[in-house]
MIDRENLO-734974 format. One record per residue: x, y, z of N, C-alpha, C, O in turn; residue in one letter. Coordinates in pm, whole numbers, plus 50000, padded with zeros to 5 digits. Atoms other than C-alpha are relative to their C-alpha. Example, Ala and Ser with C-alpha at 12.3 -4.5 7.8 and 13.67 -1.06 7.14 Angstrom:
% residues 2
500894988150000512304955050780500905012050000501945011850066A499184988149994513674989450714499235010950073499745022050090S
***
This chain:
% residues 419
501294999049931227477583590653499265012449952499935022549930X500724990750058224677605590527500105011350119500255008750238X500834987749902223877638190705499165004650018498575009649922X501564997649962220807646490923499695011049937500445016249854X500934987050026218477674990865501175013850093501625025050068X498824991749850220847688991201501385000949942501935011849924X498754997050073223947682791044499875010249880500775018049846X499984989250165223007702990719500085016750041500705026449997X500464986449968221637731190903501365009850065501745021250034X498784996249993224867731891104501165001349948502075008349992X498484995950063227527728690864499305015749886500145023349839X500334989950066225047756990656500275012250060500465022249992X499414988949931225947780590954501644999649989502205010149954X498804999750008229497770190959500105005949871500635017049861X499724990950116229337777790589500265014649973501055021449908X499914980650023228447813590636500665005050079501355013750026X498534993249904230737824690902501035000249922501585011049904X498634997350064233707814490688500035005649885501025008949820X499714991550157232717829990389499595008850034499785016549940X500074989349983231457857790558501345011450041501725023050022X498254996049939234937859690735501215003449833501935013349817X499164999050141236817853690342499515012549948500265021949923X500104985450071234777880890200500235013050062500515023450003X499274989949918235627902590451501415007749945501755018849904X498544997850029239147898290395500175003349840500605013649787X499814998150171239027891090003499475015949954500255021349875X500554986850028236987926689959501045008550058501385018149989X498854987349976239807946190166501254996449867501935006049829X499035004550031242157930189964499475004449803500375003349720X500165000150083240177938389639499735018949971499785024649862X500814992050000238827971289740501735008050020501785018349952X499524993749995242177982889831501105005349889501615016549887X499595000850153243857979089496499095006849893499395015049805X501564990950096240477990689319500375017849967500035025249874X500484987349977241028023089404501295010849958501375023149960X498704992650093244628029689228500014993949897500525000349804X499665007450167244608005588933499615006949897499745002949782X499614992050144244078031588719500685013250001500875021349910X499034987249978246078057688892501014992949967501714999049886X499075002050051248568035088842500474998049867501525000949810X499814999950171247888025888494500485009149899501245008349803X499194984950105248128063088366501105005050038501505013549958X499294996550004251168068488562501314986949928502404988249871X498775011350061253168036488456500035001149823500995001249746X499984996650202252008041488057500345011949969501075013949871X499594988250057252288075388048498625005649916498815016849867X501135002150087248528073387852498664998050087498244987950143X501405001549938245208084887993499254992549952498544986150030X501105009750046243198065387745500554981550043500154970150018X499595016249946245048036087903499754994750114499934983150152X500185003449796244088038588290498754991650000498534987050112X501105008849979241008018588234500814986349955500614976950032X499285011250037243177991588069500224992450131499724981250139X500015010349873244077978588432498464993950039498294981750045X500775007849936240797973188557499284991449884498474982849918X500305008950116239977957188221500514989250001499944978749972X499715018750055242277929388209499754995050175499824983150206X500145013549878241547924088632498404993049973498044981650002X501375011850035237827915488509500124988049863499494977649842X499555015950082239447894088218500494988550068500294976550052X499125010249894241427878388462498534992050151498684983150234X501055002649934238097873888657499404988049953499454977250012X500245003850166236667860388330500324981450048499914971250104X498935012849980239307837188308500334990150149500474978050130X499815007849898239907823588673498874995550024498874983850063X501185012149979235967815688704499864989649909499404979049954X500105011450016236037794488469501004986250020500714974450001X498785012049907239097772788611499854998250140500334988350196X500665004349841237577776788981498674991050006498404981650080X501425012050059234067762088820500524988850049500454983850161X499325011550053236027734488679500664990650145500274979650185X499405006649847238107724889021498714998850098498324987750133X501645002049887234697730689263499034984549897498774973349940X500415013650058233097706388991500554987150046499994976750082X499345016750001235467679989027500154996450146499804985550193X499435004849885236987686589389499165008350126499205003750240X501124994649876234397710589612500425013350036501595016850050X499614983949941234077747789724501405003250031502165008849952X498314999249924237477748089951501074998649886501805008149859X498775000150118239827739289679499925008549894500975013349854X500734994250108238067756289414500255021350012500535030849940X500084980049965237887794089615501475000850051502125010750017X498824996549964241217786889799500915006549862501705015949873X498695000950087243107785089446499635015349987500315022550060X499864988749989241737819589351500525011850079500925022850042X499504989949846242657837089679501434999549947501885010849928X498525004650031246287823689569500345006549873501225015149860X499504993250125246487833089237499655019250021500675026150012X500264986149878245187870289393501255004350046501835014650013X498894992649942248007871289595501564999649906502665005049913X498344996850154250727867289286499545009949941500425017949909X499854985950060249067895189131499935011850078499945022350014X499524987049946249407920989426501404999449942501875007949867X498604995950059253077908989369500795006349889501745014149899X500114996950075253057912489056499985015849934500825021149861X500364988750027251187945989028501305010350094501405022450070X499384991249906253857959289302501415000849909502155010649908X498905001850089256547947489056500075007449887501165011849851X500394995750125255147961488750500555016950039501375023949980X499704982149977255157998988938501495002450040501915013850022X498934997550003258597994289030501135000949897502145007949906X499444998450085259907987188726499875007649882500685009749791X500694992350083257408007688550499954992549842500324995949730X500355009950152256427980088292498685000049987498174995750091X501454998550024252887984488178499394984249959498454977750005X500935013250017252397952488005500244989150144499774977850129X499505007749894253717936288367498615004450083497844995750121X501024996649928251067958088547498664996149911497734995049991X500985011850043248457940788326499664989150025498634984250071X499875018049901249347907288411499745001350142498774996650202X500344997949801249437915788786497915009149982497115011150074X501384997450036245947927888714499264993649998498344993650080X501005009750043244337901488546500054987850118499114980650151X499895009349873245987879888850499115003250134498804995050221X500384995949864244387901189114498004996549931497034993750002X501445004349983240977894488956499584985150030498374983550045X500205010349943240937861189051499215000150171498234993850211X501054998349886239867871089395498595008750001497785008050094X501335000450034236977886789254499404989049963498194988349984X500845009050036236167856189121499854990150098498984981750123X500335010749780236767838889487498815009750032498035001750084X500634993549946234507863489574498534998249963497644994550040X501325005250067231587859289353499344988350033498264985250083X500555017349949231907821589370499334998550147498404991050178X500625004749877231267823689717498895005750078498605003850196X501745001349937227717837189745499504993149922498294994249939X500725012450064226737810189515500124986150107499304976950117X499355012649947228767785389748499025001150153498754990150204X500934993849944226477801590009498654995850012498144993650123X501575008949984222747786689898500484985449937499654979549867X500355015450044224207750389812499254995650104498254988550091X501215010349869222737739890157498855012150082498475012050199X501314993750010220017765390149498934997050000498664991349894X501185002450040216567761090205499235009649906499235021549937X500194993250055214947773689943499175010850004498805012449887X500864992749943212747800290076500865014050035500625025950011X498754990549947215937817490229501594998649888502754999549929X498874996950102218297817289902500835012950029501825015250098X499574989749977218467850589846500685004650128501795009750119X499464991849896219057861790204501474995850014502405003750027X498415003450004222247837290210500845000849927501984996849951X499404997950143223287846089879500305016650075501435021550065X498964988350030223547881689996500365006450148500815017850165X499015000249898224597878190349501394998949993502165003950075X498464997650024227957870990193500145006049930501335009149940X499734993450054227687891589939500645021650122501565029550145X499964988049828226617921190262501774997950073502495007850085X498825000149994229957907590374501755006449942502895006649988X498964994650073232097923490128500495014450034501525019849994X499944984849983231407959890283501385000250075502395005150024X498854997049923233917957790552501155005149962501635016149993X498624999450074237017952590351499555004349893500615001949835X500114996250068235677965890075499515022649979499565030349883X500154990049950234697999990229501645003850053502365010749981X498544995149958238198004390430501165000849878502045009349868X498894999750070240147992490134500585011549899501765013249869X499684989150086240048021689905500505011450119501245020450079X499754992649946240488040390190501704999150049502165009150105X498995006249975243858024890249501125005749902502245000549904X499234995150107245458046289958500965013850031501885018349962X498834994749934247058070290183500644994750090501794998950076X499365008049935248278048290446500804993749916501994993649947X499215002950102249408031690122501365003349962502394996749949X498524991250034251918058190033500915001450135502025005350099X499395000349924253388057490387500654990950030501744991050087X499995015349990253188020890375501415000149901502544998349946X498904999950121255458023090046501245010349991502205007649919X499104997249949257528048890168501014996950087502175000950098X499115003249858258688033690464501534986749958502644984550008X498895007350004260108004290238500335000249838500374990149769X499554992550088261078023489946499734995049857500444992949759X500635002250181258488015189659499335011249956499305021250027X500814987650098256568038489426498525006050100498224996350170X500814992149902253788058189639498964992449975498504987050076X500925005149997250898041589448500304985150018499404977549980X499965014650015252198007089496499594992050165499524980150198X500275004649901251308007089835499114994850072499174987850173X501425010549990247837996989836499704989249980498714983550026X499895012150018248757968389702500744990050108500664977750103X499875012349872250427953890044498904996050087498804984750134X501415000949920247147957790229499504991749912499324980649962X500805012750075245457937489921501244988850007500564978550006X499565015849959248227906789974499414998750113498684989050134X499965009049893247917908090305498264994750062498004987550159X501655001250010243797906590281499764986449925498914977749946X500425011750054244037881990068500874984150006500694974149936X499265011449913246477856590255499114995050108498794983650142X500875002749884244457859090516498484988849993497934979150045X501725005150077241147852690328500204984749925499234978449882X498995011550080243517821890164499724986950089499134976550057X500185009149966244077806190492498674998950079498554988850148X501405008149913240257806690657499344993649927498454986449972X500685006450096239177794690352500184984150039499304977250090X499745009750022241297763690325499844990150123500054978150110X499635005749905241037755590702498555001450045498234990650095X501124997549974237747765790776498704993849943497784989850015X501025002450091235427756790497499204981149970498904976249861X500075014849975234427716590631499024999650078498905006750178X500405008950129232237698590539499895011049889499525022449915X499924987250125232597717490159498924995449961498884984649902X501334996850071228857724890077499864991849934499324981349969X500355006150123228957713289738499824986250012498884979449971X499985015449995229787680689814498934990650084498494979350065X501305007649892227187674490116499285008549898500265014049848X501014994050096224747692189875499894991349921498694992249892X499715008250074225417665189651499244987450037498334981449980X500115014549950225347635089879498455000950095497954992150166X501514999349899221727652290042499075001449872497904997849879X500775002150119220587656989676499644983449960498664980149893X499565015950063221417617489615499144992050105498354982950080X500835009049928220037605889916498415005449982497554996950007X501574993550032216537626989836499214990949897498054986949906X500585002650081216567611689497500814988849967501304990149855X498975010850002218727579189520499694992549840498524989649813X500035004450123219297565089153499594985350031499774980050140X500545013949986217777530489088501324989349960502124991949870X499115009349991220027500189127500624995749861499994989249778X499595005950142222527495088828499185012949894498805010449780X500154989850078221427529288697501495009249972502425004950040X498944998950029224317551288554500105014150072499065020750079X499784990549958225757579588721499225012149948499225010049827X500254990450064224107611988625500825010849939501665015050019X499114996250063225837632788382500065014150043499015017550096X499954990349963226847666288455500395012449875501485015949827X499894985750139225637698688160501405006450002502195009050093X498894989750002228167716788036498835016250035497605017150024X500984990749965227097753188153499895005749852499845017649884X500054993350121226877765687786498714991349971497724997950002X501125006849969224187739487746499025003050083497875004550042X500974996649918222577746988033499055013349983497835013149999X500214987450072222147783987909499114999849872498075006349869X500625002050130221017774887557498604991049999497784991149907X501415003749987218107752987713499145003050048498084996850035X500374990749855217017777287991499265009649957500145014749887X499724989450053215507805487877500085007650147500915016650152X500054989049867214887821988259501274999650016501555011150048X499034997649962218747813688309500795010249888501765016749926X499784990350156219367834187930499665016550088500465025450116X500364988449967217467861488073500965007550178501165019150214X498954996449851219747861488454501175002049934501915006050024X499015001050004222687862088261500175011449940501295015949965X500344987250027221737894588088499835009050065500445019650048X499994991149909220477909888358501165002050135501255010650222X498754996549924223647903888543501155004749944501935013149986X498484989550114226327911788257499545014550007500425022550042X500114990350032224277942188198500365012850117501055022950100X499494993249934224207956088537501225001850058501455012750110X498665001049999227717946988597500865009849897501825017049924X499274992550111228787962788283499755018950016500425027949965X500364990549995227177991788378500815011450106501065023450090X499804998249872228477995188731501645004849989502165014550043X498604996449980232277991788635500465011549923501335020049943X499354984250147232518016988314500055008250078501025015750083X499514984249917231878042088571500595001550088501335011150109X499235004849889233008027588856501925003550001502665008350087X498575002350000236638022588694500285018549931501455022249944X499294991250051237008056688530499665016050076500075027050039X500164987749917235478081188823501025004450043501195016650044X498644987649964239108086788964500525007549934500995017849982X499844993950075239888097188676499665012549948500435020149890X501254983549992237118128088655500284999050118499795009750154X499554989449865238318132489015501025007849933500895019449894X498584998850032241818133988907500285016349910501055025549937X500374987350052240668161088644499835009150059500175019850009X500704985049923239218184888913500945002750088500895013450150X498884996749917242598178789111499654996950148500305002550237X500205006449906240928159489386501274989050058501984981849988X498945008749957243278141189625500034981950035499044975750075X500385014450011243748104989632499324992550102498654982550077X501265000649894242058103389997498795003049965497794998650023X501754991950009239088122589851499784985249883499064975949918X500025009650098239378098089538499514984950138498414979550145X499945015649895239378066289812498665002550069497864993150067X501434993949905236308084290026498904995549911497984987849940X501255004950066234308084089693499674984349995498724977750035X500095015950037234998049589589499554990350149499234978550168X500725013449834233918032889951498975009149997498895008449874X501194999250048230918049989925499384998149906498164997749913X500085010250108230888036289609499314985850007498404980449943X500045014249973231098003689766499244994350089498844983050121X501175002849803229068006790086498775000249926498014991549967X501315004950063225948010389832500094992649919499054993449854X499905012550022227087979589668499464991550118498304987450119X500085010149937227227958789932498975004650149497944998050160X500604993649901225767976290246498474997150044498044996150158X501635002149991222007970490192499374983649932498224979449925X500455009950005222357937490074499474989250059498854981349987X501505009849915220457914590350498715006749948497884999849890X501544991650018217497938190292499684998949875498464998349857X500015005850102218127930489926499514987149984498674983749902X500105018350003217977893789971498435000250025497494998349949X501215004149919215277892890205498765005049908497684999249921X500954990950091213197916089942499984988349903498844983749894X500185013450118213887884789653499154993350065498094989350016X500795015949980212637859989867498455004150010497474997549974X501704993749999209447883889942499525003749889498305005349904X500754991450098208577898789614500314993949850499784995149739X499525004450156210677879789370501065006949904501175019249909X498395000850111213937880189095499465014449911500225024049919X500544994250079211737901788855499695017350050500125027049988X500214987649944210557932089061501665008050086501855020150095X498764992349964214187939789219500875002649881501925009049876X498585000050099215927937288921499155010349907499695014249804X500454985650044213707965088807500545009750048501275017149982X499734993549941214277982989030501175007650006501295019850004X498884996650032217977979689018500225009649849501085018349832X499904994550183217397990788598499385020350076500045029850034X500524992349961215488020588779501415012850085501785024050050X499084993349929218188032089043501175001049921501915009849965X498814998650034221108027288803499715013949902500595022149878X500484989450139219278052388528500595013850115501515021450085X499974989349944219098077588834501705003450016502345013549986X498464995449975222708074588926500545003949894500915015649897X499294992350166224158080488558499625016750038500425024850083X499874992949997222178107188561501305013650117502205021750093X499054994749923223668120188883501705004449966502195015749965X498624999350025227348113088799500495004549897501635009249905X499724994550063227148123088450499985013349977500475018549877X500414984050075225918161188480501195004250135501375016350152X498964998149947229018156288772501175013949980502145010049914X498144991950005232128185988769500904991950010500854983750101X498755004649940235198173388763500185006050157499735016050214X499375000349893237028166689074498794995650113497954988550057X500505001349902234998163589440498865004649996498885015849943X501444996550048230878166889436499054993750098499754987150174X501105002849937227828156989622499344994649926498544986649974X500605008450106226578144789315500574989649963500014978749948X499645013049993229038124689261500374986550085500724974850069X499615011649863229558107189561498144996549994497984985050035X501005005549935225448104289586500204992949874500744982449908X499995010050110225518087189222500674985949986500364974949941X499105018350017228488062589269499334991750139499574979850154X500455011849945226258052289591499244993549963499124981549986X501605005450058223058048989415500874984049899500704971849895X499825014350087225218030689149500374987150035500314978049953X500085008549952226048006789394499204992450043499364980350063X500925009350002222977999389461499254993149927498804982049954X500655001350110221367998989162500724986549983500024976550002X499545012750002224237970389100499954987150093500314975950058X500375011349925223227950289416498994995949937498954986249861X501325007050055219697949389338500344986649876500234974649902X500255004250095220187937288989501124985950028500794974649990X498765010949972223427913989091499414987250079499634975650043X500365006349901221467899689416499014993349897499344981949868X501195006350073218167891189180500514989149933500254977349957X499915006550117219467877888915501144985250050500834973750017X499485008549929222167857089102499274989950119500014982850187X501095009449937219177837489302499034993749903498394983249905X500745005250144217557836788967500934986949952500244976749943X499185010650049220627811288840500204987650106500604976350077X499875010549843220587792889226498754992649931499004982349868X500935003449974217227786189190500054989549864499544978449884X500085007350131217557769988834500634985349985500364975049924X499035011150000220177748888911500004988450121499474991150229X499965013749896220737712389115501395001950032501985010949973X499155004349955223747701289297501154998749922502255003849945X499345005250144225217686988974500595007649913501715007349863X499354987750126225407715088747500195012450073500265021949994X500454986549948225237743788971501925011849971502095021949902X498844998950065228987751688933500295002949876501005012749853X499544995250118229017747988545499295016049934499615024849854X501014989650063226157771088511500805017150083501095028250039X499634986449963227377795688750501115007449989501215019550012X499204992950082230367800788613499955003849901500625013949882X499994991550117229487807088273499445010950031500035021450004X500424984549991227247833788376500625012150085500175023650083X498924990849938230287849888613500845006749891501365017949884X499065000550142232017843688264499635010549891500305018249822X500924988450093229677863888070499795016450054500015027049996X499774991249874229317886888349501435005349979501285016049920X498794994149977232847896488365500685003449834501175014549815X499904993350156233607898987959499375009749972500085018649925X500984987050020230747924587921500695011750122500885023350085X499324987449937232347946088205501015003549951501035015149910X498745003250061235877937988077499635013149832500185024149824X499814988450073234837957787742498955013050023498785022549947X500754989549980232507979087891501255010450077501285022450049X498884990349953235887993088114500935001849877501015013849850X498894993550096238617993987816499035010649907499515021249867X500704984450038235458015887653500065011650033500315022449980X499754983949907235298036787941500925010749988500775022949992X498854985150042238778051987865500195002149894501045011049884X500174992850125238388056987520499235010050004499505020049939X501194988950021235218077087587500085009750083499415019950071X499424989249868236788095387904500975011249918501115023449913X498464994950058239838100587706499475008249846500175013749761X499944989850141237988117287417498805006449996499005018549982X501104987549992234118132687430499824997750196498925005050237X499744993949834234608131387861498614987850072497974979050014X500335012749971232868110988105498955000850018498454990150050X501074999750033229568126288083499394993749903498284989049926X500735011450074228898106787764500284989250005499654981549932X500085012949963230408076687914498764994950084498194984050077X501595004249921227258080388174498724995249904498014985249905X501055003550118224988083387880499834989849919498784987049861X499925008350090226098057987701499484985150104498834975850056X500065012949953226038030788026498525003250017497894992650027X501465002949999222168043788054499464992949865498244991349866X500485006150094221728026687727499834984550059498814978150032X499565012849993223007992887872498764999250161498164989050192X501005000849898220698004288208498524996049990497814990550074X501274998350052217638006588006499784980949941498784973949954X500385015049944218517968187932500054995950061499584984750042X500375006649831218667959388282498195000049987497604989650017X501154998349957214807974988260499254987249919498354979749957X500915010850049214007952187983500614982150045500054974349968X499435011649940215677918888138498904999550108498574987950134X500415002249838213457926488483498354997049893497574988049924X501625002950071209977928088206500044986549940499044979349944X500095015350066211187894988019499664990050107498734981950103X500275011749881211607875388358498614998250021497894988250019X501824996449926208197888388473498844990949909497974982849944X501115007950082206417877588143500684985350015499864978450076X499775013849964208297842688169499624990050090499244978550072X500485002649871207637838388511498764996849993498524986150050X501534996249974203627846088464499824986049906499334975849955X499765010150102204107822888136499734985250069498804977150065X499615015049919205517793488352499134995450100499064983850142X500485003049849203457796388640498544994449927497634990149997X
***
């Protein structure tokens, strides 16, 4: 049986409760791991230019699990699609807890690239967010769950001394203990998903697209783009996929190698955890007001903006001291925001492009693209930490900021173009 106008609206609220509830959980569970994976990296290798290596292969592993969550949401619908990530997530806390006990580096890689999978549950599900969207109010539901991520994503870094008590008590390695708080965040976030998430969007999105535009009798199914296709015929989705790799890429180089310039100044791993959730709170924190700003002003003018605020933060964080700062804590917030803006825009920019049908292939490639460009923008980071310092790592991600600025001028002329 089809579903009313009433039914849509209500399973679109049910929608956002449970993914507001998953990202909740999935962000403690991501945020609390975040915030040692490269303390652990340089103590398990033995090799500072290696501590970015963890959060490198968890955005490969990001990489890699969106496009196999795509693929399943394509075929079988949101719920199956975000559950599996949450799952594969929780084998790489194990994993990563295994790796520090045995002190195997290439083990704590793998448990790495596993734990980015719930970033990529995470992503997926402010896309999963405007399938039964009216379009007017995208953005705001796109970053109502994104806004969701603060909770657990704010506490979780903070979770890195409780951590060591946590891991004392049942006699693992001190940093491995942040990693029980991320299983148990992301079990949680596992089962509201799988039990919660009914009717799965995609699929009534589908069957309200079909009844809108019902195919003519003895017509053939409609085929469904590959998202690489979809990309190569698009140019406004060319230009979102830029302006989201870029500010992404921008966000983690510094993101992943600031404990590290704590670590230098002999800051403690609480002070280290303090920065990084303020880190994260201007990620996610201001995103309704984000949203609500797309739907008022448009994809083009925030994602300036974002190119604007990320320039300022570099500066900030790069003319940084080692160790504990006011500069650097105001920079890694700005840079959080700077990365909403440009994340929130440009991610309503790829909604808006897409139907029912393809919306999945498309939005995974550009998670896909998205997460490779961070991926070597972090194994950079500790080469350039690890040898002229992390002031010219700032300098260098204002190069990649300055294309955020030109991504927000292309849209604009496209936009004006089209209209």
């Amino acid at each position: 049986m089809t579903a009313t106008p009433y039914d849509v609206r209500h399973a679109q609220r049910r929608t956002l409760k449970t993914l507001v509830t998953t990202q909740t959980l999935g962000g403690l569970g991501v945020g609390a791991a975040i915030s040692v994976n490269a303390m652990l990296a340089k103590d398990v290798s033995g090799q500072e230019s290696l501590a970015g290596l963890a959060q490198t292969f968890a955005v490969l592993g990001t990489a890699m699990v969106t496009l196999l969550i795509a693929r399943v949401m394509d075929d079988h619908g949101r719920r199956v699609g975000l559950t599996l990530g949450y799952a594969i997530g929780v084998a790489g806390t194990a994993l990563s807890i295994l790796a520090g006990v045995l002190r195997l580096f290439p083990l704590l890689l793998v448990g790495a690239a596993c734990l980015g999978a719930t970033t990529a549950a995470n992503n997926q599900s402010r896309y999963a967010a405007t399938d039964l969207s009216e379009p007017a109010h995208r953005g705001r539901d796109l970053s109502l769950v994104v806004w969701a991520t603060t909770i657990g994503s704010v506490l979780g870094p903070n979770l890195s001394g409780p951590g060591k008590v946590a891991a004392s008590a049942v006699g693992l390695p001190p940093l491995t203990g942040a990693y029980l708080f991320s299983g148990v965040g992301m079990i949680a976030a596992l089962a509201v998903m799988w039990t919660r998430l009914r009717p799965d969007p995609l699929l009534l999105a589908r069957a309200e697209h079909l009844r809108a535009e019902p195919r003519a009798q003895g017509a053939p199914e409609p085929t469904r783009a590959s998202g690489w296709a979809l990309l190569r015929d698009d140019r406004m989705l060319r230009l979102a996929a830029v302006g989201l790799a870029l500010s992404h890429a921008v966000m983690v180089s510094v993101m992943v190698m600031t404990p590290i310039h704590m670590d230098h100044g002999h800051a403690s791993l609480e002070i280290i955890g303090l920065v990084i959730s303020i880190h994260i709170l201007g990620m996610f924190a201001l995103s309704p007001l984000v949203g609500m700003a797309v739907d008022r002003w448009g994809s083009a003018a925030l994602l300036a903006a974002g190119g604007v605020v990320l320039l300022i933060s570099l500066v900030l964080s790069g003319t940084s001291h080692a160790g504990a700062s006011w500069a650097l804590g105001l920079g890694l917030f700005l840079l959080g925001v700077g990365w909403s803006l440009g994340t929130i825009a440009c991610s309503t920019l790829v909604t808006a492009a897409a139907t029912p049908q393809n919306r999945p292939a498309i939005q995974g490639v550009t998670d896909l693209i998205t997460s490779l460009t961070a991926a070597v923008g972090g194994a950079f980071a500790g080469v350039v930490v690890g040898g002229p310092g992390f002031a010219m790592l700032n300098a260098l991600a204002g190069v990649l900021a300055l294309g955020v600025l030109w991504a927000a001028y292309a849209v604009r002329r496209h936009t004006r173009s089209a209209g």
